[in-house]
N, CA, C and O atoms as a GROMACS GRO file, in nm:
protein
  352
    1UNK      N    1   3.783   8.877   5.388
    1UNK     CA    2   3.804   8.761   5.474
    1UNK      C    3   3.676   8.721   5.545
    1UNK      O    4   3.623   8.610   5.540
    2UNK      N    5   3.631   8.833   5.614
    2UNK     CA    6   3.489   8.806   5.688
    2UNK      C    7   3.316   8.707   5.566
    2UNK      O    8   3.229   8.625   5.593
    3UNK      N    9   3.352   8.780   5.448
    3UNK     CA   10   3.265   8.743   5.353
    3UNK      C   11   3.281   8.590   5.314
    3UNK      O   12   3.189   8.523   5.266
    4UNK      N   13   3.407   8.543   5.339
    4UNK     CA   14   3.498   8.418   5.256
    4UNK      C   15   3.474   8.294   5.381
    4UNK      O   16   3.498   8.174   5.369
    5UNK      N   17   3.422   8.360   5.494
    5UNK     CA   18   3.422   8.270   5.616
    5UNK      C   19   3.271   8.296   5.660
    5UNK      O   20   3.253   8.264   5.777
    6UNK      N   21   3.172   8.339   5.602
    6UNK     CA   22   3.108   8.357   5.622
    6UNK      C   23   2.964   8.240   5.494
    6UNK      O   24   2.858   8.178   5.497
    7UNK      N   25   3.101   8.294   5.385
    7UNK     CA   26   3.025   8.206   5.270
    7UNK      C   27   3.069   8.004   5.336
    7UNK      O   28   3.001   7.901   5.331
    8UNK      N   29   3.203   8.029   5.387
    8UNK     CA   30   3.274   7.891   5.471
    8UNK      C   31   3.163   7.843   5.514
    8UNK      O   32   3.113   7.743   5.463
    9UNK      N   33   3.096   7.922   5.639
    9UNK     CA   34   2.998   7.847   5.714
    9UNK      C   35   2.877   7.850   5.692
    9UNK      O   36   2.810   7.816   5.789
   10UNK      N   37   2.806   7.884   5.576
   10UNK     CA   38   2.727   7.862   5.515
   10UNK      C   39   2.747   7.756   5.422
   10UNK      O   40   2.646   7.690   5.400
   11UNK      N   41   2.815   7.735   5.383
   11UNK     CA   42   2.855   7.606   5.272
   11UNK      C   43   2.833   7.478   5.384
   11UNK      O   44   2.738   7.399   5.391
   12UNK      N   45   2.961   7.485   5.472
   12UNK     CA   46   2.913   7.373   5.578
   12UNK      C   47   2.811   7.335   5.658
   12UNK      O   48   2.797   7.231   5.722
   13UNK      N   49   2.706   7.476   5.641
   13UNK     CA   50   2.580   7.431   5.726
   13UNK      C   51   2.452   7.380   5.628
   13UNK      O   52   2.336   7.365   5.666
   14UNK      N   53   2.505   7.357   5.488
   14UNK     CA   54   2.419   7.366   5.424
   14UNK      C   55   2.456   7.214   5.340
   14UNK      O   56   2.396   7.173   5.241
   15UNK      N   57   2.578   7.142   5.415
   15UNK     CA   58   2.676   7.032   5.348
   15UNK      C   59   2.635   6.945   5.470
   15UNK      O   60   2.603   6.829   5.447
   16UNK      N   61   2.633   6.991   5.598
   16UNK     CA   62   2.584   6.956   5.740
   16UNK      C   63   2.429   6.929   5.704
   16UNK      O   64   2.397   6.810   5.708
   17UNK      N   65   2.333   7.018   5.669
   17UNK     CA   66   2.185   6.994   5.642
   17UNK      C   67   2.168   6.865   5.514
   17UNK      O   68   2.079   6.780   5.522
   18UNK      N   69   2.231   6.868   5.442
   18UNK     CA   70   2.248   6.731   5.326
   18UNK      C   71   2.256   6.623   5.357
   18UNK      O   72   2.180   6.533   5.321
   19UNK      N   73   2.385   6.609   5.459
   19UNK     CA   74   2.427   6.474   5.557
   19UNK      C   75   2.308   6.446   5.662
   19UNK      O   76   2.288   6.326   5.682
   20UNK      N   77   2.239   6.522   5.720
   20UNK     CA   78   2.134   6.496   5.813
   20UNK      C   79   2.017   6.472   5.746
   20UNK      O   80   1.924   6.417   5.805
   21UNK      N   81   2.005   6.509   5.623
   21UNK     CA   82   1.861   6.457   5.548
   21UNK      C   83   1.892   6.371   5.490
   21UNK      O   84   1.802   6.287   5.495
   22UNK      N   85   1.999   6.326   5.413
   22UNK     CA   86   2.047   6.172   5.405
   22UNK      C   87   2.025   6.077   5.455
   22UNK      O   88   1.987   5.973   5.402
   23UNK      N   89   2.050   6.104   5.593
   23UNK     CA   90   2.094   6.011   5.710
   23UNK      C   91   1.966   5.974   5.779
   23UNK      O   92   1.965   5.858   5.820
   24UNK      N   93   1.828   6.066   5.808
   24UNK     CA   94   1.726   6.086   5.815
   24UNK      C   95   1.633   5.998   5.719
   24UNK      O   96   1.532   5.944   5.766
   25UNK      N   97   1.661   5.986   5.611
   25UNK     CA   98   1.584   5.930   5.483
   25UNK      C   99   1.673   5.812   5.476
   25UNK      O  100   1.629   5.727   5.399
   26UNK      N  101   1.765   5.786   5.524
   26UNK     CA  102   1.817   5.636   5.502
   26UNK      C  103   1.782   5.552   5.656
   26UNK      O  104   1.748   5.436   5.679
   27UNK      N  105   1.803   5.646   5.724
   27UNK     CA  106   1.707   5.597   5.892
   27UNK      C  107   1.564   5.557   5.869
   27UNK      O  108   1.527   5.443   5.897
   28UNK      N  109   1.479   5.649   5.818
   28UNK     CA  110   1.334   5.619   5.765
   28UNK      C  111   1.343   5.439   5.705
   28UNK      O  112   1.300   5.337   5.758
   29UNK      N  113   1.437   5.464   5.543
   29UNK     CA  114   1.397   5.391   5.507
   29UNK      C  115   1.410   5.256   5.575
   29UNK      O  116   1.328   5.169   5.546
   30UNK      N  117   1.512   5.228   5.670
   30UNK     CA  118   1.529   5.117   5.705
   30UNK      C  119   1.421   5.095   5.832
   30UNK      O  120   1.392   4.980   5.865
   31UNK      N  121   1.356   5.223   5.911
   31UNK     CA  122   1.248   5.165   5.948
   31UNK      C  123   1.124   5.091   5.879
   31UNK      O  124   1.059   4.990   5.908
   32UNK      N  125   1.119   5.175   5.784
   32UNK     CA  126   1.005   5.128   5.686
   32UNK      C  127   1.023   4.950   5.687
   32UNK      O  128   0.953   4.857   5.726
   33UNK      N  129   1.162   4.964   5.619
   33UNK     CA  130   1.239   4.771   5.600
   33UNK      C  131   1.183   4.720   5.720
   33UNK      O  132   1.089   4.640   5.724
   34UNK      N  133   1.238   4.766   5.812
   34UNK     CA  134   1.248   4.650   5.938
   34UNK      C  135   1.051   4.637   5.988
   34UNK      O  136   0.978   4.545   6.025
   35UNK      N  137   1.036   4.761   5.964
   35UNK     CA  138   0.856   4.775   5.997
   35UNK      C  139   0.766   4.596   5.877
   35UNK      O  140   0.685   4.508   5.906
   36UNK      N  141   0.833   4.627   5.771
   36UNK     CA  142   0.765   4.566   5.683
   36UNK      C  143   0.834   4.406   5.721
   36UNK      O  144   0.752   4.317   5.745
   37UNK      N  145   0.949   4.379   5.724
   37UNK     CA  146   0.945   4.260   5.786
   37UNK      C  147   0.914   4.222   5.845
   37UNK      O  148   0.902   4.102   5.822
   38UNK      N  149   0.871   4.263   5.963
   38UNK     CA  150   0.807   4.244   6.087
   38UNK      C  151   0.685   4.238   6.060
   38UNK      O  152   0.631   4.205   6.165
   39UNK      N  153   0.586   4.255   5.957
   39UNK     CA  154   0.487   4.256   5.910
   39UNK      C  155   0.424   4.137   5.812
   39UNK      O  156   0.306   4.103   5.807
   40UNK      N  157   0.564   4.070   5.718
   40UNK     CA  158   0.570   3.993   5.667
   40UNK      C  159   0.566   3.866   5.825
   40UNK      O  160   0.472   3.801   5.873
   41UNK      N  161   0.688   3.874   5.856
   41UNK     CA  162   0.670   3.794   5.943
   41UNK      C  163   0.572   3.740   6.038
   41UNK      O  164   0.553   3.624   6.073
   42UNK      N  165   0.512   3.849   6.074
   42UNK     CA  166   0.376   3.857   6.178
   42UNK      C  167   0.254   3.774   6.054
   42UNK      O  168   0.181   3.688   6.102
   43UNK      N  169   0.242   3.804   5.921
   43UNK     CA  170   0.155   3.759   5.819
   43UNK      C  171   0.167   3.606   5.789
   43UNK      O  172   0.074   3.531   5.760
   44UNK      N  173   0.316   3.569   5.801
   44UNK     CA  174   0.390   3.419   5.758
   44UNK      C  175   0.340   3.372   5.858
   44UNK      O  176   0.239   3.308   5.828
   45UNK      N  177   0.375   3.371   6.026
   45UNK     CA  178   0.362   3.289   6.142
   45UNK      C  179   0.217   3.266   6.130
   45UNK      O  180   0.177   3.150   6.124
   46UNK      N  181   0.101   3.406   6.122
   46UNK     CA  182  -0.029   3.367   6.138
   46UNK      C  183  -0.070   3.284   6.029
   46UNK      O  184  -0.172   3.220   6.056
   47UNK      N  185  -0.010   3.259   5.883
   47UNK     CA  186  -0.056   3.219   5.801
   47UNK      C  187  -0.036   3.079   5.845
   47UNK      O  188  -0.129   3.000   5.828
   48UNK      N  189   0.113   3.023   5.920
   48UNK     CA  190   0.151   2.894   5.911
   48UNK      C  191   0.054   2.832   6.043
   48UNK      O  192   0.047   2.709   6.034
   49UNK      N  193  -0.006   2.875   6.136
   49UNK     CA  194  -0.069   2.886   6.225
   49UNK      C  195  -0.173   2.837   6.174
   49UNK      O  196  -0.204   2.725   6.214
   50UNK      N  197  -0.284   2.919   6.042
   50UNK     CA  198  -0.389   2.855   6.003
   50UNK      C  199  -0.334   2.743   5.919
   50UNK      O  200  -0.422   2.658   5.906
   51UNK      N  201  -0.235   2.713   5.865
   51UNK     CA  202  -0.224   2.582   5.803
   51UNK      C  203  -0.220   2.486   5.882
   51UNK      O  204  -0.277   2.382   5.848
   52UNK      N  205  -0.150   2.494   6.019
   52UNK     CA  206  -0.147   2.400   6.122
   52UNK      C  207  -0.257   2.373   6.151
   52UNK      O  208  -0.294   2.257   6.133
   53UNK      N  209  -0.353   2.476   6.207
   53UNK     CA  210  -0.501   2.476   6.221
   53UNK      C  211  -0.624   2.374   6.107
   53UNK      O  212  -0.727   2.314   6.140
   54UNK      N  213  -0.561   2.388   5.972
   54UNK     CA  214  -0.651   2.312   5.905
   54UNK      C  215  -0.615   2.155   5.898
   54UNK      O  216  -0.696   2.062   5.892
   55UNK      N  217  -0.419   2.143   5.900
   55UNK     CA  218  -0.348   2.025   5.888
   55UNK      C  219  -0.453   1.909   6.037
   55UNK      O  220  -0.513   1.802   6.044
   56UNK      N  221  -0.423   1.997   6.105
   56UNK     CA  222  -0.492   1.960   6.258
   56UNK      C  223  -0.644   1.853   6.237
   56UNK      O  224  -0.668   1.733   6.244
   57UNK      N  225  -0.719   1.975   6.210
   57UNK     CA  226  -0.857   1.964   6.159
   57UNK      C  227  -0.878   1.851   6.062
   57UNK      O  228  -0.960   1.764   6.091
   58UNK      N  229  -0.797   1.846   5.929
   58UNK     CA  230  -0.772   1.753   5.834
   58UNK      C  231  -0.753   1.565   5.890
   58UNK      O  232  -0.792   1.457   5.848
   59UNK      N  233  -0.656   1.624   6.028
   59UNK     CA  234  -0.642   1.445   6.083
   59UNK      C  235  -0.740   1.410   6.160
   59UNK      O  236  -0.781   1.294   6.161
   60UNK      N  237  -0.787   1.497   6.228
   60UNK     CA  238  -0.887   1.465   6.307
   60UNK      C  239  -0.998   1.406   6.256
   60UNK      O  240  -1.053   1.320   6.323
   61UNK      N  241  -1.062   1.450   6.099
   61UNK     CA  242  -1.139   1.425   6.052
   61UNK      C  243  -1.110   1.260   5.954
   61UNK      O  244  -1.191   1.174   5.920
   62UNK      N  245  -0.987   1.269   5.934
   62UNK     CA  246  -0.937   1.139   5.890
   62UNK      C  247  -0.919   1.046   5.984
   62UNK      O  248  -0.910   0.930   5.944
   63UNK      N  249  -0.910   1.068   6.117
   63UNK     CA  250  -0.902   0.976   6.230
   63UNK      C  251  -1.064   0.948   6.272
   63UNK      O  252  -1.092   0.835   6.311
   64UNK      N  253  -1.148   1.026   6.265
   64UNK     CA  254  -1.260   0.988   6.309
   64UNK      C  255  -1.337   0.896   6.183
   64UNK      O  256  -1.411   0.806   6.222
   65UNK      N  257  -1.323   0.914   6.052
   65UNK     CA  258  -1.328   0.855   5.979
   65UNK      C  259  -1.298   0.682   5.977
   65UNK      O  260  -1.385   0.596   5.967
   66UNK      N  261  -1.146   0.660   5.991
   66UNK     CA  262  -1.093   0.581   6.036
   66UNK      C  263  -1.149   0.478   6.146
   66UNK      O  264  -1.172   0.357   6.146
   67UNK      N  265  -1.158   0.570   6.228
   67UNK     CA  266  -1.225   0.528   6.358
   67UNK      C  267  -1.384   0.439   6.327
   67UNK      O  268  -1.429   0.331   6.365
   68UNK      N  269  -1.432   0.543   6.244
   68UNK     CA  270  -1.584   0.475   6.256
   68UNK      C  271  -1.589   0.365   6.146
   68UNK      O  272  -1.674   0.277   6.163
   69UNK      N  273  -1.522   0.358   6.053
   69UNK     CA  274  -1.484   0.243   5.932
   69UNK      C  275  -1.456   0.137   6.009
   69UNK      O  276  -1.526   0.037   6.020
   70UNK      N  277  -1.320   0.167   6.081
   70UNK     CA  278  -1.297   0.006   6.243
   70UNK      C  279  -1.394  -0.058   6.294
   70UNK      O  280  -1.416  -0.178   6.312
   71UNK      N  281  -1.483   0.090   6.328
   71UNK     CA  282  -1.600   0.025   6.471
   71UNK      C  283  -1.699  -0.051   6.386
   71UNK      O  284  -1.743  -0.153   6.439
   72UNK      N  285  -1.761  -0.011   6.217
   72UNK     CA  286  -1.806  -0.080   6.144
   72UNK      C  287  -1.751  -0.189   6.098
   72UNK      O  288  -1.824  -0.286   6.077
   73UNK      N  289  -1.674  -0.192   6.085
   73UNK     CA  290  -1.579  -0.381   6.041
   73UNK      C  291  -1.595  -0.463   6.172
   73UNK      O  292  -1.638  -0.578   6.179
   74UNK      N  293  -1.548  -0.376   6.288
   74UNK     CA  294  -1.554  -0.494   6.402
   74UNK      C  295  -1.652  -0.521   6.413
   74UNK      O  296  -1.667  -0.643   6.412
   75UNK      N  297  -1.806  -0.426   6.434
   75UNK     CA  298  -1.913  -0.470   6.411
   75UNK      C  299  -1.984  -0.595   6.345
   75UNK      O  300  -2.047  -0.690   6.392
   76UNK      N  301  -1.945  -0.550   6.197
   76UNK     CA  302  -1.976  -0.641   6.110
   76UNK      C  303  -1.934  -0.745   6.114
   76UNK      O  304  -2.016  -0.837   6.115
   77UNK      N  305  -1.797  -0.774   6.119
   77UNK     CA  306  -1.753  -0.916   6.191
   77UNK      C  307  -1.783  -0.982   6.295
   77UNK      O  308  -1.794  -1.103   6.273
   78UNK      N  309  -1.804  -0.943   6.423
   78UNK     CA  310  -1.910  -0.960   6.525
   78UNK      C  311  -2.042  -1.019   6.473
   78UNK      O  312  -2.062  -1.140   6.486
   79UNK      N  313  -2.147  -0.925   6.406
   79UNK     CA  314  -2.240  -0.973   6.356
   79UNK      C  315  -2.223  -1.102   6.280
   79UNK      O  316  -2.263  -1.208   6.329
   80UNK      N  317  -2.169  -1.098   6.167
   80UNK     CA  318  -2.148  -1.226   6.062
   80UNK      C  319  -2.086  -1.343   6.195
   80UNK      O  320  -2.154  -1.445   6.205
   81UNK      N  321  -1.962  -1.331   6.293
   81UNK     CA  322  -1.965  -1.448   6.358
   81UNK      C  323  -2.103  -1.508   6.449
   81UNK      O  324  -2.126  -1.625   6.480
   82UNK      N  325  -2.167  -1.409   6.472
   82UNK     CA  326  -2.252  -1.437   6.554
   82UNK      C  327  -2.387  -1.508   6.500
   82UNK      O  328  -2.468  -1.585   6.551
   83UNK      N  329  -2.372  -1.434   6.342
   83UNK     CA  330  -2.514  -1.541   6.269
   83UNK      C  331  -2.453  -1.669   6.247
   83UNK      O  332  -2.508  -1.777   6.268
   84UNK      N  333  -2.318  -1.650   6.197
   84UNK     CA  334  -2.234  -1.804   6.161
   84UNK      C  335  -2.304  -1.928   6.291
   84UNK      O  336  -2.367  -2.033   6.277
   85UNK      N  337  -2.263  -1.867   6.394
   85UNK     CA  338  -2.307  -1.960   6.518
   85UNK      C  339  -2.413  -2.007   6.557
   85UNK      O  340  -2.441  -2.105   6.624
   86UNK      N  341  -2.504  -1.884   6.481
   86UNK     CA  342  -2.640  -1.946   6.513
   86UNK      C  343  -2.705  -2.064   6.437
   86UNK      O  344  -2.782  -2.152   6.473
   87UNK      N  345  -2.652  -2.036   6.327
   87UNK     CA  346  -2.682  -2.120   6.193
   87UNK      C  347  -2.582  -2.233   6.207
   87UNK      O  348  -2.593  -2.314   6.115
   88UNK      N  349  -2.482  -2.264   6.298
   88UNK     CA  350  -2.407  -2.346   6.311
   88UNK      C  351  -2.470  -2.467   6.430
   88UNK      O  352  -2.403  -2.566   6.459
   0.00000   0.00000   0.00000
């Protein structure tokens, strides 16, 4: 009897040690998961960050563009009315 309860609680401490390294390695892995999303995520935001950053950059440079094409037309129109008048 003593041998039969003895082999008992050895079986269960050794059925007990299985369930805790299971449970251990399925705990891990889902840190790993949640670690790596959080990693992805942290990679996505900074990535969308520099796209904003260049989108940004991109108008600015199309607005100043813009800008100086205007100030040259109004110019130029200015000028051309102003020879028109003289010659008028």
């Amino acid at each position: 009897m003593n041998n039969f309860s003895h082999d008992q609680v050895s079986h269960e401490q050794v059925s007990n040690d299985q369930q805790r390294n299971s449970l251990d390695s399925e705990i891990h892995t889902h840190n790993v998961n949640l670690f790596s999303m959080r990693d992805v995520i942290c990679y996505c935001s900074v990535k969308q960050r520099e796209r904003v950053d260049v989108n940004v950059r991109v108008i600015i440079q199309q607005l100043s563009i813009i800008s100086i094409t205007m100030f040259a037309c109004v110019t130029a129109s200015a000028y051309s009315k102003s020879t028109s008048h003289a010659f008028n």
